[in-house]
Backbone as a chain_set.jsonl record, in Angstrom:
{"seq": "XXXXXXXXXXXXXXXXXXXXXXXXXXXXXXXXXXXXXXXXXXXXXXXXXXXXXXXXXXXXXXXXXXXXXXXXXXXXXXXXXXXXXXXXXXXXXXXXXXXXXXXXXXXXXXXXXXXXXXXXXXXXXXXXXXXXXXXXXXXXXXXXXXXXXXXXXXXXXXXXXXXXXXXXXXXXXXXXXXXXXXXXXXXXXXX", "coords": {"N": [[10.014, 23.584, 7.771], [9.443, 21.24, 7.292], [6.487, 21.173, 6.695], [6.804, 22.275, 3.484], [7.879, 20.18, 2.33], [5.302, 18.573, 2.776], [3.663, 20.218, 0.792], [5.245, 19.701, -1.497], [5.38, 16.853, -2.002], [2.542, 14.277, -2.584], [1.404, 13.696, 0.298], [1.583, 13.051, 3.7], [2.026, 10.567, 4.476], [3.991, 9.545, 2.49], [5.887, 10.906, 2.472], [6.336, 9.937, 5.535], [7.572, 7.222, 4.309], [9.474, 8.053, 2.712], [11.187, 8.976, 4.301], [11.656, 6.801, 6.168], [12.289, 4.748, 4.523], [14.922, 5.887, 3.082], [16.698, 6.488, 4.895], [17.33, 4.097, 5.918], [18.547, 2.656, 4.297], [19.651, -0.564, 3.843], [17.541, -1.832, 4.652], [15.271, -3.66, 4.361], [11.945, -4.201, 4.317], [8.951, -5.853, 5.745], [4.905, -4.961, 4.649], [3.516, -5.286, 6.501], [5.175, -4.255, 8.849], [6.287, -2.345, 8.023], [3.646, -0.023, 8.02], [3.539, -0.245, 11.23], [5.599, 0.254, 12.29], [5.632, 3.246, 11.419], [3.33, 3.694, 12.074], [1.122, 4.22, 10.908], [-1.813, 3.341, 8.685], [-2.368, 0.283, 7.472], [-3.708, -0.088, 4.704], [-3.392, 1.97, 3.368], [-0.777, 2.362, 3.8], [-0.027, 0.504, 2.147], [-0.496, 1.402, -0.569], [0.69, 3.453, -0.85], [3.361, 2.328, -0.941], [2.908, 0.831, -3.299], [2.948, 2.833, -5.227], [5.255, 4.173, -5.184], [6.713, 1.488, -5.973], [6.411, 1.8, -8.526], [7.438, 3.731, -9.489], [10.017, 2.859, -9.327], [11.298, 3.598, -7.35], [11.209, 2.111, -4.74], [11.882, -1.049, -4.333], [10.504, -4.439, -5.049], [10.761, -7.902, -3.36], [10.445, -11.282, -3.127], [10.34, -13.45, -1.1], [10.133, -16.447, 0.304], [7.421, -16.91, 0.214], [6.963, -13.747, 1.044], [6.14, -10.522, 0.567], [8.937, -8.379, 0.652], [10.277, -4.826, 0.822], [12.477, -2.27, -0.142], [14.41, -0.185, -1.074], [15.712, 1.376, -4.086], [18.703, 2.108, -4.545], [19.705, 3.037, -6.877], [17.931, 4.636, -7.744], [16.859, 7.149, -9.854], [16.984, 9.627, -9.1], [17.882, 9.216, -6.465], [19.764, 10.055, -4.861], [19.45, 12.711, -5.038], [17.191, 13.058, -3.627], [17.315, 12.07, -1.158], [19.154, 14.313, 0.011], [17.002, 16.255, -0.087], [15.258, 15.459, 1.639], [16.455, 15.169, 3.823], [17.306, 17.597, 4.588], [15.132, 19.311, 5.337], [13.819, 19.243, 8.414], [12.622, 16.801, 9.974], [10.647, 16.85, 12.631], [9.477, 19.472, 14.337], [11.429, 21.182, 16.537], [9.606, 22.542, 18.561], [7.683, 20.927, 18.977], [8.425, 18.561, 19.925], [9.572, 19.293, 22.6], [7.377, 20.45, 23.302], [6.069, 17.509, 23.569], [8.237, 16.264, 25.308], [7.987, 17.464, 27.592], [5.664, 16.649, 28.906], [6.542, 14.752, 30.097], [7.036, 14.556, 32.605], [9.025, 15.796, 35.428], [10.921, 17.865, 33.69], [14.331, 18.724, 33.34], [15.955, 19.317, 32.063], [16.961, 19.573, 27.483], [18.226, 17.929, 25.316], [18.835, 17.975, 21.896], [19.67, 16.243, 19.115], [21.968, 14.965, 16.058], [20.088, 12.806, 14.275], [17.792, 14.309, 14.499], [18.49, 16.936, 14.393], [19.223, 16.85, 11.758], [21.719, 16.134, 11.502], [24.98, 14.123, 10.781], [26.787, 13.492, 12.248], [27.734, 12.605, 15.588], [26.999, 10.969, 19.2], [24.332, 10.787, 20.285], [20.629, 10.774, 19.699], [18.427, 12.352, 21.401], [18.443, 13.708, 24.548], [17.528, 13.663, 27.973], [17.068, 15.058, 30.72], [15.671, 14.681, 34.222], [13.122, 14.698, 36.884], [10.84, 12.157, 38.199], [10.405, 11.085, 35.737], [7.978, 9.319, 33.74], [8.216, 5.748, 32.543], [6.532, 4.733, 30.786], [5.299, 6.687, 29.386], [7.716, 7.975, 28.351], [8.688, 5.766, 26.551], [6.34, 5.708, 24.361], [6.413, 8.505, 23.89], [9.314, 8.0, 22.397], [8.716, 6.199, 20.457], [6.597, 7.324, 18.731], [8.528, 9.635, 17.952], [10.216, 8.181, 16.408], [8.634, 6.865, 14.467], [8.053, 9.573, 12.847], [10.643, 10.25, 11.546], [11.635, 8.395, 11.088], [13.326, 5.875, 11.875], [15.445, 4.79, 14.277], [15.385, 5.956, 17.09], [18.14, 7.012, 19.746], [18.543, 7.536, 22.73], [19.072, 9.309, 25.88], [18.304, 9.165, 29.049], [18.551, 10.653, 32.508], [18.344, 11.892, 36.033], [19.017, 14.661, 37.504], [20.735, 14.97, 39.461], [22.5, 12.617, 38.952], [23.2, 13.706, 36.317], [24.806, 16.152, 37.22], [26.747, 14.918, 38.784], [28.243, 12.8, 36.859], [28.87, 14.674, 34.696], [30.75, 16.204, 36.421], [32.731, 15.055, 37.256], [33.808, 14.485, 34.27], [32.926, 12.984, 32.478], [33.156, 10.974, 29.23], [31.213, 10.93, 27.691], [29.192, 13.053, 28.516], [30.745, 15.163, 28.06], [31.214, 14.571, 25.271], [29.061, 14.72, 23.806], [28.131, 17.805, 23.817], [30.019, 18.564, 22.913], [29.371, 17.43, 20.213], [27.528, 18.411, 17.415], [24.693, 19.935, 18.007], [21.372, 21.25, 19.873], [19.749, 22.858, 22.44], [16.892, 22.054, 23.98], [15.517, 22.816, 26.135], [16.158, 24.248, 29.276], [16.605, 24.257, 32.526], [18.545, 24.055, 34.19], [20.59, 25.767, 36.788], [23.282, 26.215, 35.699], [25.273, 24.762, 33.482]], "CA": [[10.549, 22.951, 6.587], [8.51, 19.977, 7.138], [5.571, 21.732, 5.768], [7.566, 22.527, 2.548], [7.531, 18.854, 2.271], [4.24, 18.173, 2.489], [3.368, 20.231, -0.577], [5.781, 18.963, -2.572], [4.903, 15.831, -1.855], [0.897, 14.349, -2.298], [0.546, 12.876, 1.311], [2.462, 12.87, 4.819], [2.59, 9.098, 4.98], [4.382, 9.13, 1.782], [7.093, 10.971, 3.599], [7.288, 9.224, 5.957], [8.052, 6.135, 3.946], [10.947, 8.311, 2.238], [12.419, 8.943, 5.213], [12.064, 5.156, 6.045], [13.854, 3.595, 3.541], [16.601, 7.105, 2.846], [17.143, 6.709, 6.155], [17.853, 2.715, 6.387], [19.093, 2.064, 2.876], [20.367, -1.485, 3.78], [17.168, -2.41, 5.578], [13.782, -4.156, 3.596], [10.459, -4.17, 5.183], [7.253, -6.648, 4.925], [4.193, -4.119, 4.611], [3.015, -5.011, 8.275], [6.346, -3.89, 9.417], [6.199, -0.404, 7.643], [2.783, 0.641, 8.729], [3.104, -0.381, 12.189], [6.929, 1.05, 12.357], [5.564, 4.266, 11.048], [2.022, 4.327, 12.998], [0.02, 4.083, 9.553], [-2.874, 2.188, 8.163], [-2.188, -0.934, 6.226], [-4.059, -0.192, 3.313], [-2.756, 3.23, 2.909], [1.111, 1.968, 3.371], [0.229, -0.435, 0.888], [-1.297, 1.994, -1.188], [1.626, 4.347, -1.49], [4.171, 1.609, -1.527], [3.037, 0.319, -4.439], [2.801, 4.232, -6.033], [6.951, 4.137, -5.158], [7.749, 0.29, -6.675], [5.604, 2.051, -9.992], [8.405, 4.427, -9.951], [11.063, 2.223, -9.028], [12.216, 4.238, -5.772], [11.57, 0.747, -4.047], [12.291, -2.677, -5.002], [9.488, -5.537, -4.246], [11.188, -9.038, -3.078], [9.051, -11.817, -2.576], [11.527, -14.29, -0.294], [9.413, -17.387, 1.402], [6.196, -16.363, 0.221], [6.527, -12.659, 1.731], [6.536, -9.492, 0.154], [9.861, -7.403, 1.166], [10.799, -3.74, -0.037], [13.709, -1.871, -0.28], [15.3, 1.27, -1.384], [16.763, 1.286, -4.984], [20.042, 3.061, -4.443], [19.944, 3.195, -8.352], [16.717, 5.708, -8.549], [17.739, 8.285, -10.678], [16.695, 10.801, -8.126], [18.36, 8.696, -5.396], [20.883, 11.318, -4.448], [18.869, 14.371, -4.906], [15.443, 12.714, -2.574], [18.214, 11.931, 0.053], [19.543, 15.457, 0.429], [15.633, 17.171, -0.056], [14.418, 14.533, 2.91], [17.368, 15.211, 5.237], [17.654, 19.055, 4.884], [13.766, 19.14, 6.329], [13.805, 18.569, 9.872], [11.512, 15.608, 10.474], [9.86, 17.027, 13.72], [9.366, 20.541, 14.702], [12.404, 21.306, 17.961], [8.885, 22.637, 19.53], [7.054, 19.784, 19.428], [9.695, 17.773, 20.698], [9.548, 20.136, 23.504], [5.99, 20.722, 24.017], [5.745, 16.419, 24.144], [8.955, 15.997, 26.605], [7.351, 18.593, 28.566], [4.468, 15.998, 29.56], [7.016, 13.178, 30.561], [7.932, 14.463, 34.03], [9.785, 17.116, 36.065], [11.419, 17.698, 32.93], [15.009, 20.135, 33.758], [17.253, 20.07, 30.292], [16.465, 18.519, 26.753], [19.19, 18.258, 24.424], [18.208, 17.397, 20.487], [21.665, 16.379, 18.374], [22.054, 14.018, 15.333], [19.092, 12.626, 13.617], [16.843, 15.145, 14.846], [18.827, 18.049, 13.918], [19.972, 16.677, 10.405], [23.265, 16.464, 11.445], [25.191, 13.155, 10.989], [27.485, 13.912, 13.308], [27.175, 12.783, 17.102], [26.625, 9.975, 19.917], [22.808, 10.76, 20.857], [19.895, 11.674, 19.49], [18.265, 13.412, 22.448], [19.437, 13.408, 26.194], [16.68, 14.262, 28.679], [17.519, 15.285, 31.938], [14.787, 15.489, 35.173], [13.178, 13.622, 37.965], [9.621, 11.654, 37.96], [9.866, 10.472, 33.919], [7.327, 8.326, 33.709], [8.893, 6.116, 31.592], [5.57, 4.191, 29.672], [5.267, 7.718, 28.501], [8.998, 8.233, 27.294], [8.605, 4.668, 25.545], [5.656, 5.924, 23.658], [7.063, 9.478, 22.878], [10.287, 7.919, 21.534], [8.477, 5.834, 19.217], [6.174, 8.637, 18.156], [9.52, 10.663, 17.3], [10.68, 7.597, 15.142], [7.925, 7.155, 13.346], [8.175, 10.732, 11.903], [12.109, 10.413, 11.364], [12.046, 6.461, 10.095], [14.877, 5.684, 12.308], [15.492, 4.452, 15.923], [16.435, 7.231, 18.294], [18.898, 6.782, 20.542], [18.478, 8.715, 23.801], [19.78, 9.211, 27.373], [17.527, 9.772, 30.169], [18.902, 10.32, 33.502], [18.363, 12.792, 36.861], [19.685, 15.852, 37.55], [22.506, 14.36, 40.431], [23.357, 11.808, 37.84], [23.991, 14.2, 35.302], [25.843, 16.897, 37.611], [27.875, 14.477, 39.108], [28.61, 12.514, 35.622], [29.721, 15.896, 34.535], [31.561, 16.901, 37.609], [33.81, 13.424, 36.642], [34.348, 14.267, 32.855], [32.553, 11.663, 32.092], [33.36, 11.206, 27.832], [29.906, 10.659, 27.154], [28.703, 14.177, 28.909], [31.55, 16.066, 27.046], [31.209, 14.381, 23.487], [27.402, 15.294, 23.712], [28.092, 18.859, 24.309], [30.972, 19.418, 21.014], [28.57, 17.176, 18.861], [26.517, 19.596, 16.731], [23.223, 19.852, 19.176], [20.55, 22.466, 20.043], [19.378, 22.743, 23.556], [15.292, 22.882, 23.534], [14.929, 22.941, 27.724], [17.632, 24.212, 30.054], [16.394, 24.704, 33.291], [19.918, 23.973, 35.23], [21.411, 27.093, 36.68], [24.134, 26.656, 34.894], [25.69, 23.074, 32.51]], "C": [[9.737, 21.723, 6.194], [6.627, 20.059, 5.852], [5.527, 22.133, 4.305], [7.396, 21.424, 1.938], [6.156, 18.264, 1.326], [3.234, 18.814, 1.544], [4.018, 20.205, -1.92], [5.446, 17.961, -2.567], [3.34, 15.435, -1.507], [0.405, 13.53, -1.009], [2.139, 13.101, 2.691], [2.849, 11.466, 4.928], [3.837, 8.707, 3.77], [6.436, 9.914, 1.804], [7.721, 10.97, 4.548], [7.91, 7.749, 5.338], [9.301, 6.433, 3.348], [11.773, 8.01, 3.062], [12.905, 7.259, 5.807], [12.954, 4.958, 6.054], [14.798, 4.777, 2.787], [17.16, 6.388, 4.053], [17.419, 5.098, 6.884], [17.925, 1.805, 4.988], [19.332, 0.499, 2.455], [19.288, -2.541, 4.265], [15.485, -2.927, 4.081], [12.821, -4.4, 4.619], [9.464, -5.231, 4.995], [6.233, -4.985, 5.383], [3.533, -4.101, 6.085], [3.888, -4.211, 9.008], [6.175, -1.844, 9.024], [4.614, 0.225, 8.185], [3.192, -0.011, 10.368], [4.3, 0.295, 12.531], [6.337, 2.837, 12.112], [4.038, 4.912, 11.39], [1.019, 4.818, 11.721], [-0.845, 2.95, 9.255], [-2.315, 1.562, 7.22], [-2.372, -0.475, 4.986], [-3.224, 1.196, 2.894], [-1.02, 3.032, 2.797], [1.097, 1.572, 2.6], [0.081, 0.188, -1.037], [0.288, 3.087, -1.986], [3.046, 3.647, -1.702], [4.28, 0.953, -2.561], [3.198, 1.396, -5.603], [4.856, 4.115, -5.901], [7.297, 2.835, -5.499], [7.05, 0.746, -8.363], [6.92, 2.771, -10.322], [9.763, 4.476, -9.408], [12.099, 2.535, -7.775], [12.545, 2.899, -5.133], [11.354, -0.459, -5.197], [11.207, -3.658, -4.698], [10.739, -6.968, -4.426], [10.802, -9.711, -3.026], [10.651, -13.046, -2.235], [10.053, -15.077, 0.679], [7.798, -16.936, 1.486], [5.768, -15.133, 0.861], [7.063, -11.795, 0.914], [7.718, -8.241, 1.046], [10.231, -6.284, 0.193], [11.622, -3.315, 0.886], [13.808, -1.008, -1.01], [15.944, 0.759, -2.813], [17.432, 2.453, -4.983], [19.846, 3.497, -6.311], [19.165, 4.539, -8.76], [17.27, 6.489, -8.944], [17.609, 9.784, -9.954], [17.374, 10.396, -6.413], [18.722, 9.96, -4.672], [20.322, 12.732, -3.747], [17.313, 14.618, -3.499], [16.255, 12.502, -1.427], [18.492, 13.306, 0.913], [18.287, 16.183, 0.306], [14.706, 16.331, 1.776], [15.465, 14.929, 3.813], [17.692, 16.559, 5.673], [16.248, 19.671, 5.71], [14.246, 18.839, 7.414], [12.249, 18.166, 9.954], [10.408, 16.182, 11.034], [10.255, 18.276, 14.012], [10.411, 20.369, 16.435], [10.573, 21.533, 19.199], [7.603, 21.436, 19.876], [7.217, 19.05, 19.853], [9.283, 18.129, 21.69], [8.375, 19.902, 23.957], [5.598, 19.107, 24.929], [6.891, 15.985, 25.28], [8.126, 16.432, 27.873], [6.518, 17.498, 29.207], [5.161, 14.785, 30.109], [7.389, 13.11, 32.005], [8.576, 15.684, 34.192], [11.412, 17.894, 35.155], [12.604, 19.251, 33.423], [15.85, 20.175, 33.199], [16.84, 18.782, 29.397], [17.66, 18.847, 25.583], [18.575, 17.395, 22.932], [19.811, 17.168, 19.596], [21.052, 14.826, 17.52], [20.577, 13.724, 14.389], [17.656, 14.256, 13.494], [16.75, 16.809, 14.759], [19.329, 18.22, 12.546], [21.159, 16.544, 10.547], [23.571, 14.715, 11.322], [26.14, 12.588, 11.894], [27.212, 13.482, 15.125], [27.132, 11.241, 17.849], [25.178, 9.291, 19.762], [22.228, 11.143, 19.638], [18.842, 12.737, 20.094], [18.589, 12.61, 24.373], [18.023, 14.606, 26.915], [16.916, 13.805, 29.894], [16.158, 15.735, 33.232], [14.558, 14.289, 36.275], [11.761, 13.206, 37.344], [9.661, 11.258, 36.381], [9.239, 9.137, 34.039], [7.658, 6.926, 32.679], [8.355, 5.206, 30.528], [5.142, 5.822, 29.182], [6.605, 8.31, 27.961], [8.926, 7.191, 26.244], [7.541, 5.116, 24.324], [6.273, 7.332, 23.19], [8.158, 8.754, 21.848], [9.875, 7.422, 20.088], [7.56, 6.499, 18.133], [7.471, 9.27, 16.973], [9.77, 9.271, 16.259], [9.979, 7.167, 14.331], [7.637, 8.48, 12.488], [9.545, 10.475, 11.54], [12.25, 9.228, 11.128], [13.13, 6.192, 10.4], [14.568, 5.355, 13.418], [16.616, 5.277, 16.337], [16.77, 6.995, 19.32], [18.978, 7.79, 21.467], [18.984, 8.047, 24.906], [18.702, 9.622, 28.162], [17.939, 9.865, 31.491], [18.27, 11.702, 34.563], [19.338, 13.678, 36.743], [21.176, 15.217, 37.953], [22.873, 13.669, 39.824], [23.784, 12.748, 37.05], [24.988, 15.173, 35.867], [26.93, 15.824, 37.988], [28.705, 13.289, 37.731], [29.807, 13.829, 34.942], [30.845, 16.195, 35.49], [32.835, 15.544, 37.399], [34.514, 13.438, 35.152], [33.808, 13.307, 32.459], [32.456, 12.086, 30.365], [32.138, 11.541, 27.647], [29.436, 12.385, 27.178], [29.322, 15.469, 27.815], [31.385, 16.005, 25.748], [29.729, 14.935, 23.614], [27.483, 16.779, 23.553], [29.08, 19.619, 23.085], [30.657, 18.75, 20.526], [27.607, 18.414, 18.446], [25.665, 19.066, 17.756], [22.57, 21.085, 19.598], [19.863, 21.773, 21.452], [17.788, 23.584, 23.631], [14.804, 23.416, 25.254], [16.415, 23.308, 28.352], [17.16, 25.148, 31.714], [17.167, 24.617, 34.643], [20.43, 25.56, 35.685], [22.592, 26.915, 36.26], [24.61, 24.408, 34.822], [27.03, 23.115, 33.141]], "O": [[9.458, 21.33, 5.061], [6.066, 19.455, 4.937], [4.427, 22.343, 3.794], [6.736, 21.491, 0.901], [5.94, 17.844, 0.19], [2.139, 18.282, 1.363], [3.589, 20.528, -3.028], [4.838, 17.878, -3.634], [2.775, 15.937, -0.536], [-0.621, 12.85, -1.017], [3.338, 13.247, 2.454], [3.93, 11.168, 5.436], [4.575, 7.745, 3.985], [7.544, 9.574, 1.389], [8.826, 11.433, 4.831], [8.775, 7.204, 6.023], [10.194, 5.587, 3.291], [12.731, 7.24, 2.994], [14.015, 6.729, 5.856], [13.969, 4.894, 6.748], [15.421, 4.379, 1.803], [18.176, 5.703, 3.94], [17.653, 4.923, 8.08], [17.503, 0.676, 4.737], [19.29, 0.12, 1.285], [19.575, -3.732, 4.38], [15.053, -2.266, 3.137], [13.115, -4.815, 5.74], [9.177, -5.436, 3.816], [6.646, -4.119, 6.153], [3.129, -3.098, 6.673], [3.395, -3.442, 9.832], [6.036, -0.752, 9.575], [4.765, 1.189, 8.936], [2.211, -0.745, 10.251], [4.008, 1.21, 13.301], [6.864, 3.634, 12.889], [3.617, 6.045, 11.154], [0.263, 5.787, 11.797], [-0.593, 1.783, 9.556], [-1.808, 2.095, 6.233], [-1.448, -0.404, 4.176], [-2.408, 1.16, 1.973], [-0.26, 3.462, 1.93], [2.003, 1.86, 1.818], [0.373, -0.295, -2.131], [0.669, 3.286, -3.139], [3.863, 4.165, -2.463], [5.343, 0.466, -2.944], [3.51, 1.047, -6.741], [5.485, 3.952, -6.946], [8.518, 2.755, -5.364], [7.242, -0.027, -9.302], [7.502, 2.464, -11.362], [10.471, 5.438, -9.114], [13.15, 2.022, -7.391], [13.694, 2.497, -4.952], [10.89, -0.617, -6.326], [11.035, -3.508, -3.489], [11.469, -7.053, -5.415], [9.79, -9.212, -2.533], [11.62, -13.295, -2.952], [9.257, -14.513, 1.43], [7.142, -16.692, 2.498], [4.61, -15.043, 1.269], [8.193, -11.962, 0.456], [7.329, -7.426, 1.882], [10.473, -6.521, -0.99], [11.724, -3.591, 2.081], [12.991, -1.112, -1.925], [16.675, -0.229, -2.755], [16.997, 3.56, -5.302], [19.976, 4.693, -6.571], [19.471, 5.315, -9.666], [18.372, 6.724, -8.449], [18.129, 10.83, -10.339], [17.328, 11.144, -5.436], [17.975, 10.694, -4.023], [20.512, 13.414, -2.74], [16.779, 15.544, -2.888], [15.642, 12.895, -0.435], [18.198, 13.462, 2.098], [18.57, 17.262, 0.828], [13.886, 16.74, 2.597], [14.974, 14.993, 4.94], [18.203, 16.817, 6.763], [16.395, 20.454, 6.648], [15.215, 18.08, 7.417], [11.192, 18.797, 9.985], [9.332, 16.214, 10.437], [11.479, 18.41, 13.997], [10.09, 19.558, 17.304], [10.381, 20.921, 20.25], [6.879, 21.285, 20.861], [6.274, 18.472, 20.394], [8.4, 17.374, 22.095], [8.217, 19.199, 24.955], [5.16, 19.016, 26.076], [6.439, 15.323, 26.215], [7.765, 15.785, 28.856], [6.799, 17.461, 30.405], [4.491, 13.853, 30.554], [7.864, 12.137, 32.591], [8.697, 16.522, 33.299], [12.475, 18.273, 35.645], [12.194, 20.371, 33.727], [16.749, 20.955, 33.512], [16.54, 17.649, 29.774], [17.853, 19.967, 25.11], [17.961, 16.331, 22.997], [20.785, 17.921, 19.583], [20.244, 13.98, 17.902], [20.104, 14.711, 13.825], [17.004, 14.824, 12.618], [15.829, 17.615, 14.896], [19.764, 19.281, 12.1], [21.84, 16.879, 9.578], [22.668, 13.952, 11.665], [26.234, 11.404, 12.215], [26.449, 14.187, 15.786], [27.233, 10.287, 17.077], [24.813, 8.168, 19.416], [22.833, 11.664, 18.701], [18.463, 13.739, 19.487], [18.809, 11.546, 24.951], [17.683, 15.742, 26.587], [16.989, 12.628, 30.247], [15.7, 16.878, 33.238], [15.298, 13.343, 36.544], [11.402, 13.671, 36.262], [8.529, 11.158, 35.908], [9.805, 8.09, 34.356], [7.104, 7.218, 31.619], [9.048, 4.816, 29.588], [4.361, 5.722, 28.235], [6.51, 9.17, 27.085], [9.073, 7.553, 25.076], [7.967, 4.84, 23.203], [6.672, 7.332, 22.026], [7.985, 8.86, 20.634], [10.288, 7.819, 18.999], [7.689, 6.307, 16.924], [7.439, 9.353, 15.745], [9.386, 9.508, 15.114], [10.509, 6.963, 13.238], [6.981, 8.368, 11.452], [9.296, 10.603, 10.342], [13.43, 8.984, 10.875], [14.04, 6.17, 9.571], [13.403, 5.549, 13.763], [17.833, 5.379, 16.181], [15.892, 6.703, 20.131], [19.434, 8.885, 21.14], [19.266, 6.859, 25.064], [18.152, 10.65, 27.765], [17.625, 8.776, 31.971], [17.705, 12.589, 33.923], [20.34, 13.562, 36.038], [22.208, 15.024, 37.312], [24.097, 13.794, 39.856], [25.013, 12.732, 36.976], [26.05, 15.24, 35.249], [28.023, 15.926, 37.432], [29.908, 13.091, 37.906], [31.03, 13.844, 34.8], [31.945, 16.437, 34.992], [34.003, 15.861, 37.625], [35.454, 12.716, 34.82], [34.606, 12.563, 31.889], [31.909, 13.131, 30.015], [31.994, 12.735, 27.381], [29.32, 12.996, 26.115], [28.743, 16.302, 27.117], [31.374, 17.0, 25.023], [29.743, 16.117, 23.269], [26.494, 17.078, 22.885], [28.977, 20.724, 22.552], [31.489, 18.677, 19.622], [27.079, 19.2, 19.233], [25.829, 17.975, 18.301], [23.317, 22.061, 19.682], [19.536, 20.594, 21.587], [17.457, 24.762, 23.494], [13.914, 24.234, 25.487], [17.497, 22.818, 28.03], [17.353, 26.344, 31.937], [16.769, 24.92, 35.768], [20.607, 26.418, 34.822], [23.214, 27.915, 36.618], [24.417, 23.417, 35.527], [27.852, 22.231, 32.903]]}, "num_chains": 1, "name": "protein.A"}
């Protein structure tokens, strides 16, 4: 779907800046902040942020001698760029996958909420194993939120933590499990 995207739209960086500011309506940026949040070159953030305050999507601020943007809720396409950016899924489930895969003795990966479009939920992924290195989970996560312009909220724990969590009822384990969610790894003999 993502790909769908990117020929409707003339550039990948320019969705990720949708998803951005759709996806934190309430929040304004300085231009250092958005390329470095979103793992883009300066000039090129600057480049297509000024192509979206031409056509009023964003707002420019200038507060204390700094340029801040923002989301106009008003755009006349508001509504309709909201629901075309959120029905895409951000990040491919297998790429997710393929990059967990490299974090460690990786043995269940649960995807729910942001990452599935849903708005629905606790998490946004729950990764379950032993050895996670975890200067390479810090760098995946922020990977994943620079495609999805959001801060993802995850769980990481061991196996015996999570069986015996489970084996307790623990809320957390259960609400995770009847939130909408797609399971990309499941190498437990049985949840």
């Amino acid at each position: 779907m993502s790909e769908v995207l990117e020929k409707l739209f003339h550039s990948k960086v320019e969705i990720k800046l949708l998803r951005l500011f759709l996806n934190n309506p309430d929040e304004s940026y300085i231009l250092s902040d958005v390329a470095k949040k979103l793992k883009i070159n300066i000039s090129l953030a600057r480049k297509e942020i000024n192509n979206l305050v031409k056509i009023e999507f964003l707002v420019l601020r200038k507060k204390a001698k700094k340029s801040y943007y923002c989301v106009n809720r008003n755009f006349i396409f508001y509504d309709e760029l909201k629901r075309l950016i959120f029905k895409a899924n951000p990040t491919s489930s297998d790429k997710i996958k393929s990059q967990v895969e490299k974090l460690g003795q990786i043995r269940f990966v649960l995807i729910s909420r942001v990452l599935i479009n849903s708005e629905k939920g606790r998490i946004d992924i729950v990764i379950i194993g032993e050895h996670i290195n975890r200067t390479k989970l810090k760098n995946f996560l922020s990977d994943i939120e620079a495609e999805v312009g959001k801060s993802v909220s995850y769980s990481c724990m061991s196996t015996d933590e999570f069986r015996y969590r489970k084996n307790m009822f623990d809320k957390f384990i259960i609400d995770i499990f009847e939130d909408p969610h797609r399971i990309l790894i499941n190498k437990l003999k049985k949840i």
